[in-house]
ROROBA-942119 format. One record per residue (C-alpha): residue in one letter; z, x, y. Coordinates in steps of 0.1 Angstrom, whole numbers. Layout:
# residues N
<rest = a | Z = Z | X = X | Y = Y>
...
# end
This chain:
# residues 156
<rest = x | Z = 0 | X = 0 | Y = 0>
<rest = x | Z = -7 | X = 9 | Y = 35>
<rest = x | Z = 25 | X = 21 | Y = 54>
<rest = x | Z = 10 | X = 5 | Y = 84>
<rest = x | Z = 22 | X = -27 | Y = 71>
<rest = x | Z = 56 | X = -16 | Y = 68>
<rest = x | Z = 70 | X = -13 | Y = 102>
<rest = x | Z = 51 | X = -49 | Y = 119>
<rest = x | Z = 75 | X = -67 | Y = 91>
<rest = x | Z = 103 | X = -42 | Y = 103>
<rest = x | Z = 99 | X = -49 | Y = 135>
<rest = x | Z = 94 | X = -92 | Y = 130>
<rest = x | Z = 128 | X = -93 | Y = 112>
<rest = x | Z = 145 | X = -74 | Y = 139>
<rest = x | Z = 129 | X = -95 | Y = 166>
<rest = x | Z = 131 | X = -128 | Y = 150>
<rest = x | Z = 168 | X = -126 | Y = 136>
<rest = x | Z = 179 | X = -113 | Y = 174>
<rest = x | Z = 161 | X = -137 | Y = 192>
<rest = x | Z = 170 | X = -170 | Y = 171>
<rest = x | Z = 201 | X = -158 | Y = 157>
<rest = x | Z = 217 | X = -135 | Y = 177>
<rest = x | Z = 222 | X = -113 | Y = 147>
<rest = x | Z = 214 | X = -78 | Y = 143>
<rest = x | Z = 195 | X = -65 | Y = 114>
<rest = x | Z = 200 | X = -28 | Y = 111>
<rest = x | Z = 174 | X = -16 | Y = 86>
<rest = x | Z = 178 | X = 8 | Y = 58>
<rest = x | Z = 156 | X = 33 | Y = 41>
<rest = x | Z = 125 | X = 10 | Y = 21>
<rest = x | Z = 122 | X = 20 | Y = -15>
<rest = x | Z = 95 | X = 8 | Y = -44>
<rest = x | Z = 105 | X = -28 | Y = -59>
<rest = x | Z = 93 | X = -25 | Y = -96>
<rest = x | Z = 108 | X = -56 | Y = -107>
<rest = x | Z = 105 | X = -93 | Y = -98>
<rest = x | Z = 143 | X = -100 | Y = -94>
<rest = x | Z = 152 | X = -113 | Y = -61>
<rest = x | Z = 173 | X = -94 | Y = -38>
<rest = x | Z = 193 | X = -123 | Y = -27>
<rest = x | Z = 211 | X = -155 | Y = -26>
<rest = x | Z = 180 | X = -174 | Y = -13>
<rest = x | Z = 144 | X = -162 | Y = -4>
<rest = x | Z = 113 | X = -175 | Y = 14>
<rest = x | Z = 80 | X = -162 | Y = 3>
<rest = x | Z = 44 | X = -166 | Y = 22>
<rest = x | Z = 13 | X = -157 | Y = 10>
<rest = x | Z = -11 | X = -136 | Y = 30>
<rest = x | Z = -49 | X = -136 | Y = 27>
<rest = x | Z = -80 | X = -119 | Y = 50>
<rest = x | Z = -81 | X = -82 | Y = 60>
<rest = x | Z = -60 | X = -74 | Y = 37>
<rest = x | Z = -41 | X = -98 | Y = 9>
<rest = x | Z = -8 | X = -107 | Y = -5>
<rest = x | Z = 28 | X = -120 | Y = 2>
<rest = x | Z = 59 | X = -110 | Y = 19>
<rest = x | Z = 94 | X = -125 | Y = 9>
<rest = x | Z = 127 | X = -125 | Y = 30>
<rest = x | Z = 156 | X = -120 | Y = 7>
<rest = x | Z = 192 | X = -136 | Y = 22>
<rest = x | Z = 228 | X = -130 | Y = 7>
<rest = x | Z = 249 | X = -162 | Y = 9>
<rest = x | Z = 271 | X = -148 | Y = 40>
<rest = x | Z = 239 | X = -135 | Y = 56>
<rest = x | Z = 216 | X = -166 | Y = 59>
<rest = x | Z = 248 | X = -189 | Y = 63>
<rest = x | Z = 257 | X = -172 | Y = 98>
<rest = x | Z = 222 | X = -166 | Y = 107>
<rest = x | Z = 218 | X = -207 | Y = 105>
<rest = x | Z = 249 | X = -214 | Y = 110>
<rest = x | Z = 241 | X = -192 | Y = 150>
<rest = x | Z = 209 | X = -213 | Y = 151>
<rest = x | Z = 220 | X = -245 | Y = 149>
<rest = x | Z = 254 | X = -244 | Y = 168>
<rest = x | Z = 275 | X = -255 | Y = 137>
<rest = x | Z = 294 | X = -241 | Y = 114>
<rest = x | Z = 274 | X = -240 | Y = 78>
<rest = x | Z = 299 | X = -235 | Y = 45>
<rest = x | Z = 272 | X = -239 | Y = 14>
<rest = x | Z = 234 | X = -235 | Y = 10>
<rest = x | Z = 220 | X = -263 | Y = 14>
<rest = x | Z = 185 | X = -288 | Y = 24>
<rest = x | Z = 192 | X = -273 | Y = 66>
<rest = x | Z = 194 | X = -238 | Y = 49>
<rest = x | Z = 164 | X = -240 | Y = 31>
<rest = x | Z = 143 | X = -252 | Y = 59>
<rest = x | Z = 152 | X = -224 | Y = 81>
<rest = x | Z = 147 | X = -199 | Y = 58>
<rest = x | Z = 110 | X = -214 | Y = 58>
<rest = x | Z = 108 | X = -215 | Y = 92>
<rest = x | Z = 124 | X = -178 | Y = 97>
<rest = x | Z = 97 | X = -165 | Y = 68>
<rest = x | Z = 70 | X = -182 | Y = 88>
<rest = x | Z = 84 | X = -163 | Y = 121>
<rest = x | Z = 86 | X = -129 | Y = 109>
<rest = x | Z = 49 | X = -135 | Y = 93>
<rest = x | Z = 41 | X = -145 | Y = 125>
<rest = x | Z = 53 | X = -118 | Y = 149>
<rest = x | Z = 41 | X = -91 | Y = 120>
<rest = x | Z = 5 | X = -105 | Y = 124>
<rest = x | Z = 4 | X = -99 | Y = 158>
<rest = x | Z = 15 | X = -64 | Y = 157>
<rest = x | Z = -14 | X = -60 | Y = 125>
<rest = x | Z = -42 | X = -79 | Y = 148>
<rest = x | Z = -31 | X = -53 | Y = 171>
<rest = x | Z = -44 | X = -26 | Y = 146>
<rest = x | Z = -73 | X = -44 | Y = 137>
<rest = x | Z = -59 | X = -65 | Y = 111>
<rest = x | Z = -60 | X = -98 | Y = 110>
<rest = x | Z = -41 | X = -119 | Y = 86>
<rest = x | Z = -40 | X = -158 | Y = 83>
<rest = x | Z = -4 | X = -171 | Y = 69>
<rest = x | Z = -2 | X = -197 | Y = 41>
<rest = x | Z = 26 | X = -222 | Y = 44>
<rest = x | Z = 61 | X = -204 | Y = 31>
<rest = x | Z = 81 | X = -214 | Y = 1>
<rest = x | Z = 117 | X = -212 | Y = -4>
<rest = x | Z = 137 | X = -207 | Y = -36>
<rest = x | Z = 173 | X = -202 | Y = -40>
<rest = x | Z = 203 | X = -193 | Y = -67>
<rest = x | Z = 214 | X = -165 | Y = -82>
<rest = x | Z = 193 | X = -144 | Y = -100>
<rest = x | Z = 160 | X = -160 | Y = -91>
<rest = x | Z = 130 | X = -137 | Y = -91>
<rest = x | Z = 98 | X = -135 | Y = -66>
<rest = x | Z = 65 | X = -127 | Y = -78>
<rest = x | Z = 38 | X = -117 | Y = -54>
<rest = x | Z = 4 | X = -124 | Y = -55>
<rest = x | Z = -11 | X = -94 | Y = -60>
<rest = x | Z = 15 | X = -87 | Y = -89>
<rest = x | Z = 22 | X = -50 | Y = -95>
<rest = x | Z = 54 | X = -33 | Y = -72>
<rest = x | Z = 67 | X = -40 | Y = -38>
<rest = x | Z = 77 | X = -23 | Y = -8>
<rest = x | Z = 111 | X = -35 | Y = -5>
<rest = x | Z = 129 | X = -26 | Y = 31>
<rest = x | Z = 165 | X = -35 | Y = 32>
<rest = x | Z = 186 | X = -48 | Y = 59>
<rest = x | Z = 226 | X = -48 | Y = 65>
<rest = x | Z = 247 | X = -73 | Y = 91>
<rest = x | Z = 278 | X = -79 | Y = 95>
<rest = x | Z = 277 | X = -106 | Y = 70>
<rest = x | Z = 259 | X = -98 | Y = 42>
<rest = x | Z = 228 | X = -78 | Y = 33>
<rest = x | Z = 189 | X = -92 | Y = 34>
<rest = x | Z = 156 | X = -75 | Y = 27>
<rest = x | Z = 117 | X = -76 | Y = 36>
<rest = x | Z = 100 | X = -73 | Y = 4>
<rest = x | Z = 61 | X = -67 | Y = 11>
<rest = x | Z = 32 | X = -65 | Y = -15>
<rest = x | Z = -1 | X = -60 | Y = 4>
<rest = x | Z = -36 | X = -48 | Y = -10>
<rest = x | Z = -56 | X = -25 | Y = 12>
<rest = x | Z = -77 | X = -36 | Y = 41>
<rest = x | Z = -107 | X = -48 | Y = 32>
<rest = x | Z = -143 | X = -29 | Y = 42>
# end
């Protein structure tokens, strides 16, 4: 995979979970994912297709996605639940989204399908493309998360 897809999903989290959340994501060092196991509590997963295809997944611990929705909404969220789900959707769909601009910016364009969200423990995410991941994690102050990306190369 191209490591110029790594930092625009990078970058999206960070932006996205600051600006909706007030939560900072400090990122960690991104290994190779070789296995389909989730990362976390609760995941959202879009699919990815034109210059380049394939899917990215956002990855939430229980602590992590409850105070990140809990900060969105106003209220104080205990359990994951229908209003969890949705904004995990909605904050896959943002990250895609701010990571597309930054790839359009390197001549990259990618259209986003529409995200899908699975939770409970010891759920697994399998890309389109299959094969390993690039999987960058995150720590906050509740819980970890990760950006787990599995792109093909840019198409001639």
């Amino acid at each position: 995979m191209d490591v110029r897809f790594i930092n625009p999903f990078l970058e999206g989290t960070v932006s996205v979970l600051k600006t909706m959340a007030f939560v900072e994501p400090r990122p960690g060092k991104p290994y190779l994912k070789k296995d389909a196991l989730a990362k976390g509590d609760v995941s959202g997963i879009i699919g990815l297709t034109g210059a380049a295809s394939g899917s990215m997944a956002l990855s939430f611990s229980k602590g992590c996605i409850l105070k990140i929705v809990s900060n969105m909404l106003g209220e104080d969220i205990k359990e994951i639940n229908s209003d969890i789900r949705d904004a995990v959707g909605e904050i896959t769909n943002m990250v895609s989204g701010v990571a597309r601009q930054k790839l359009e910016a390197l001549g990259l364009n990618l259209t986003a399908a529409i995200p899908t969200v699975v939770a409970g423990k010891d759920h697994t995410i399998t890309h389109v493309m299959g094969g390993p991941s690039i999987v960058i994690p995150f720590e906050t102050d509740t819980g970890p998360l990760v950006v787990d990306i599995c792109i093909g190369e840019p198409k001639k």
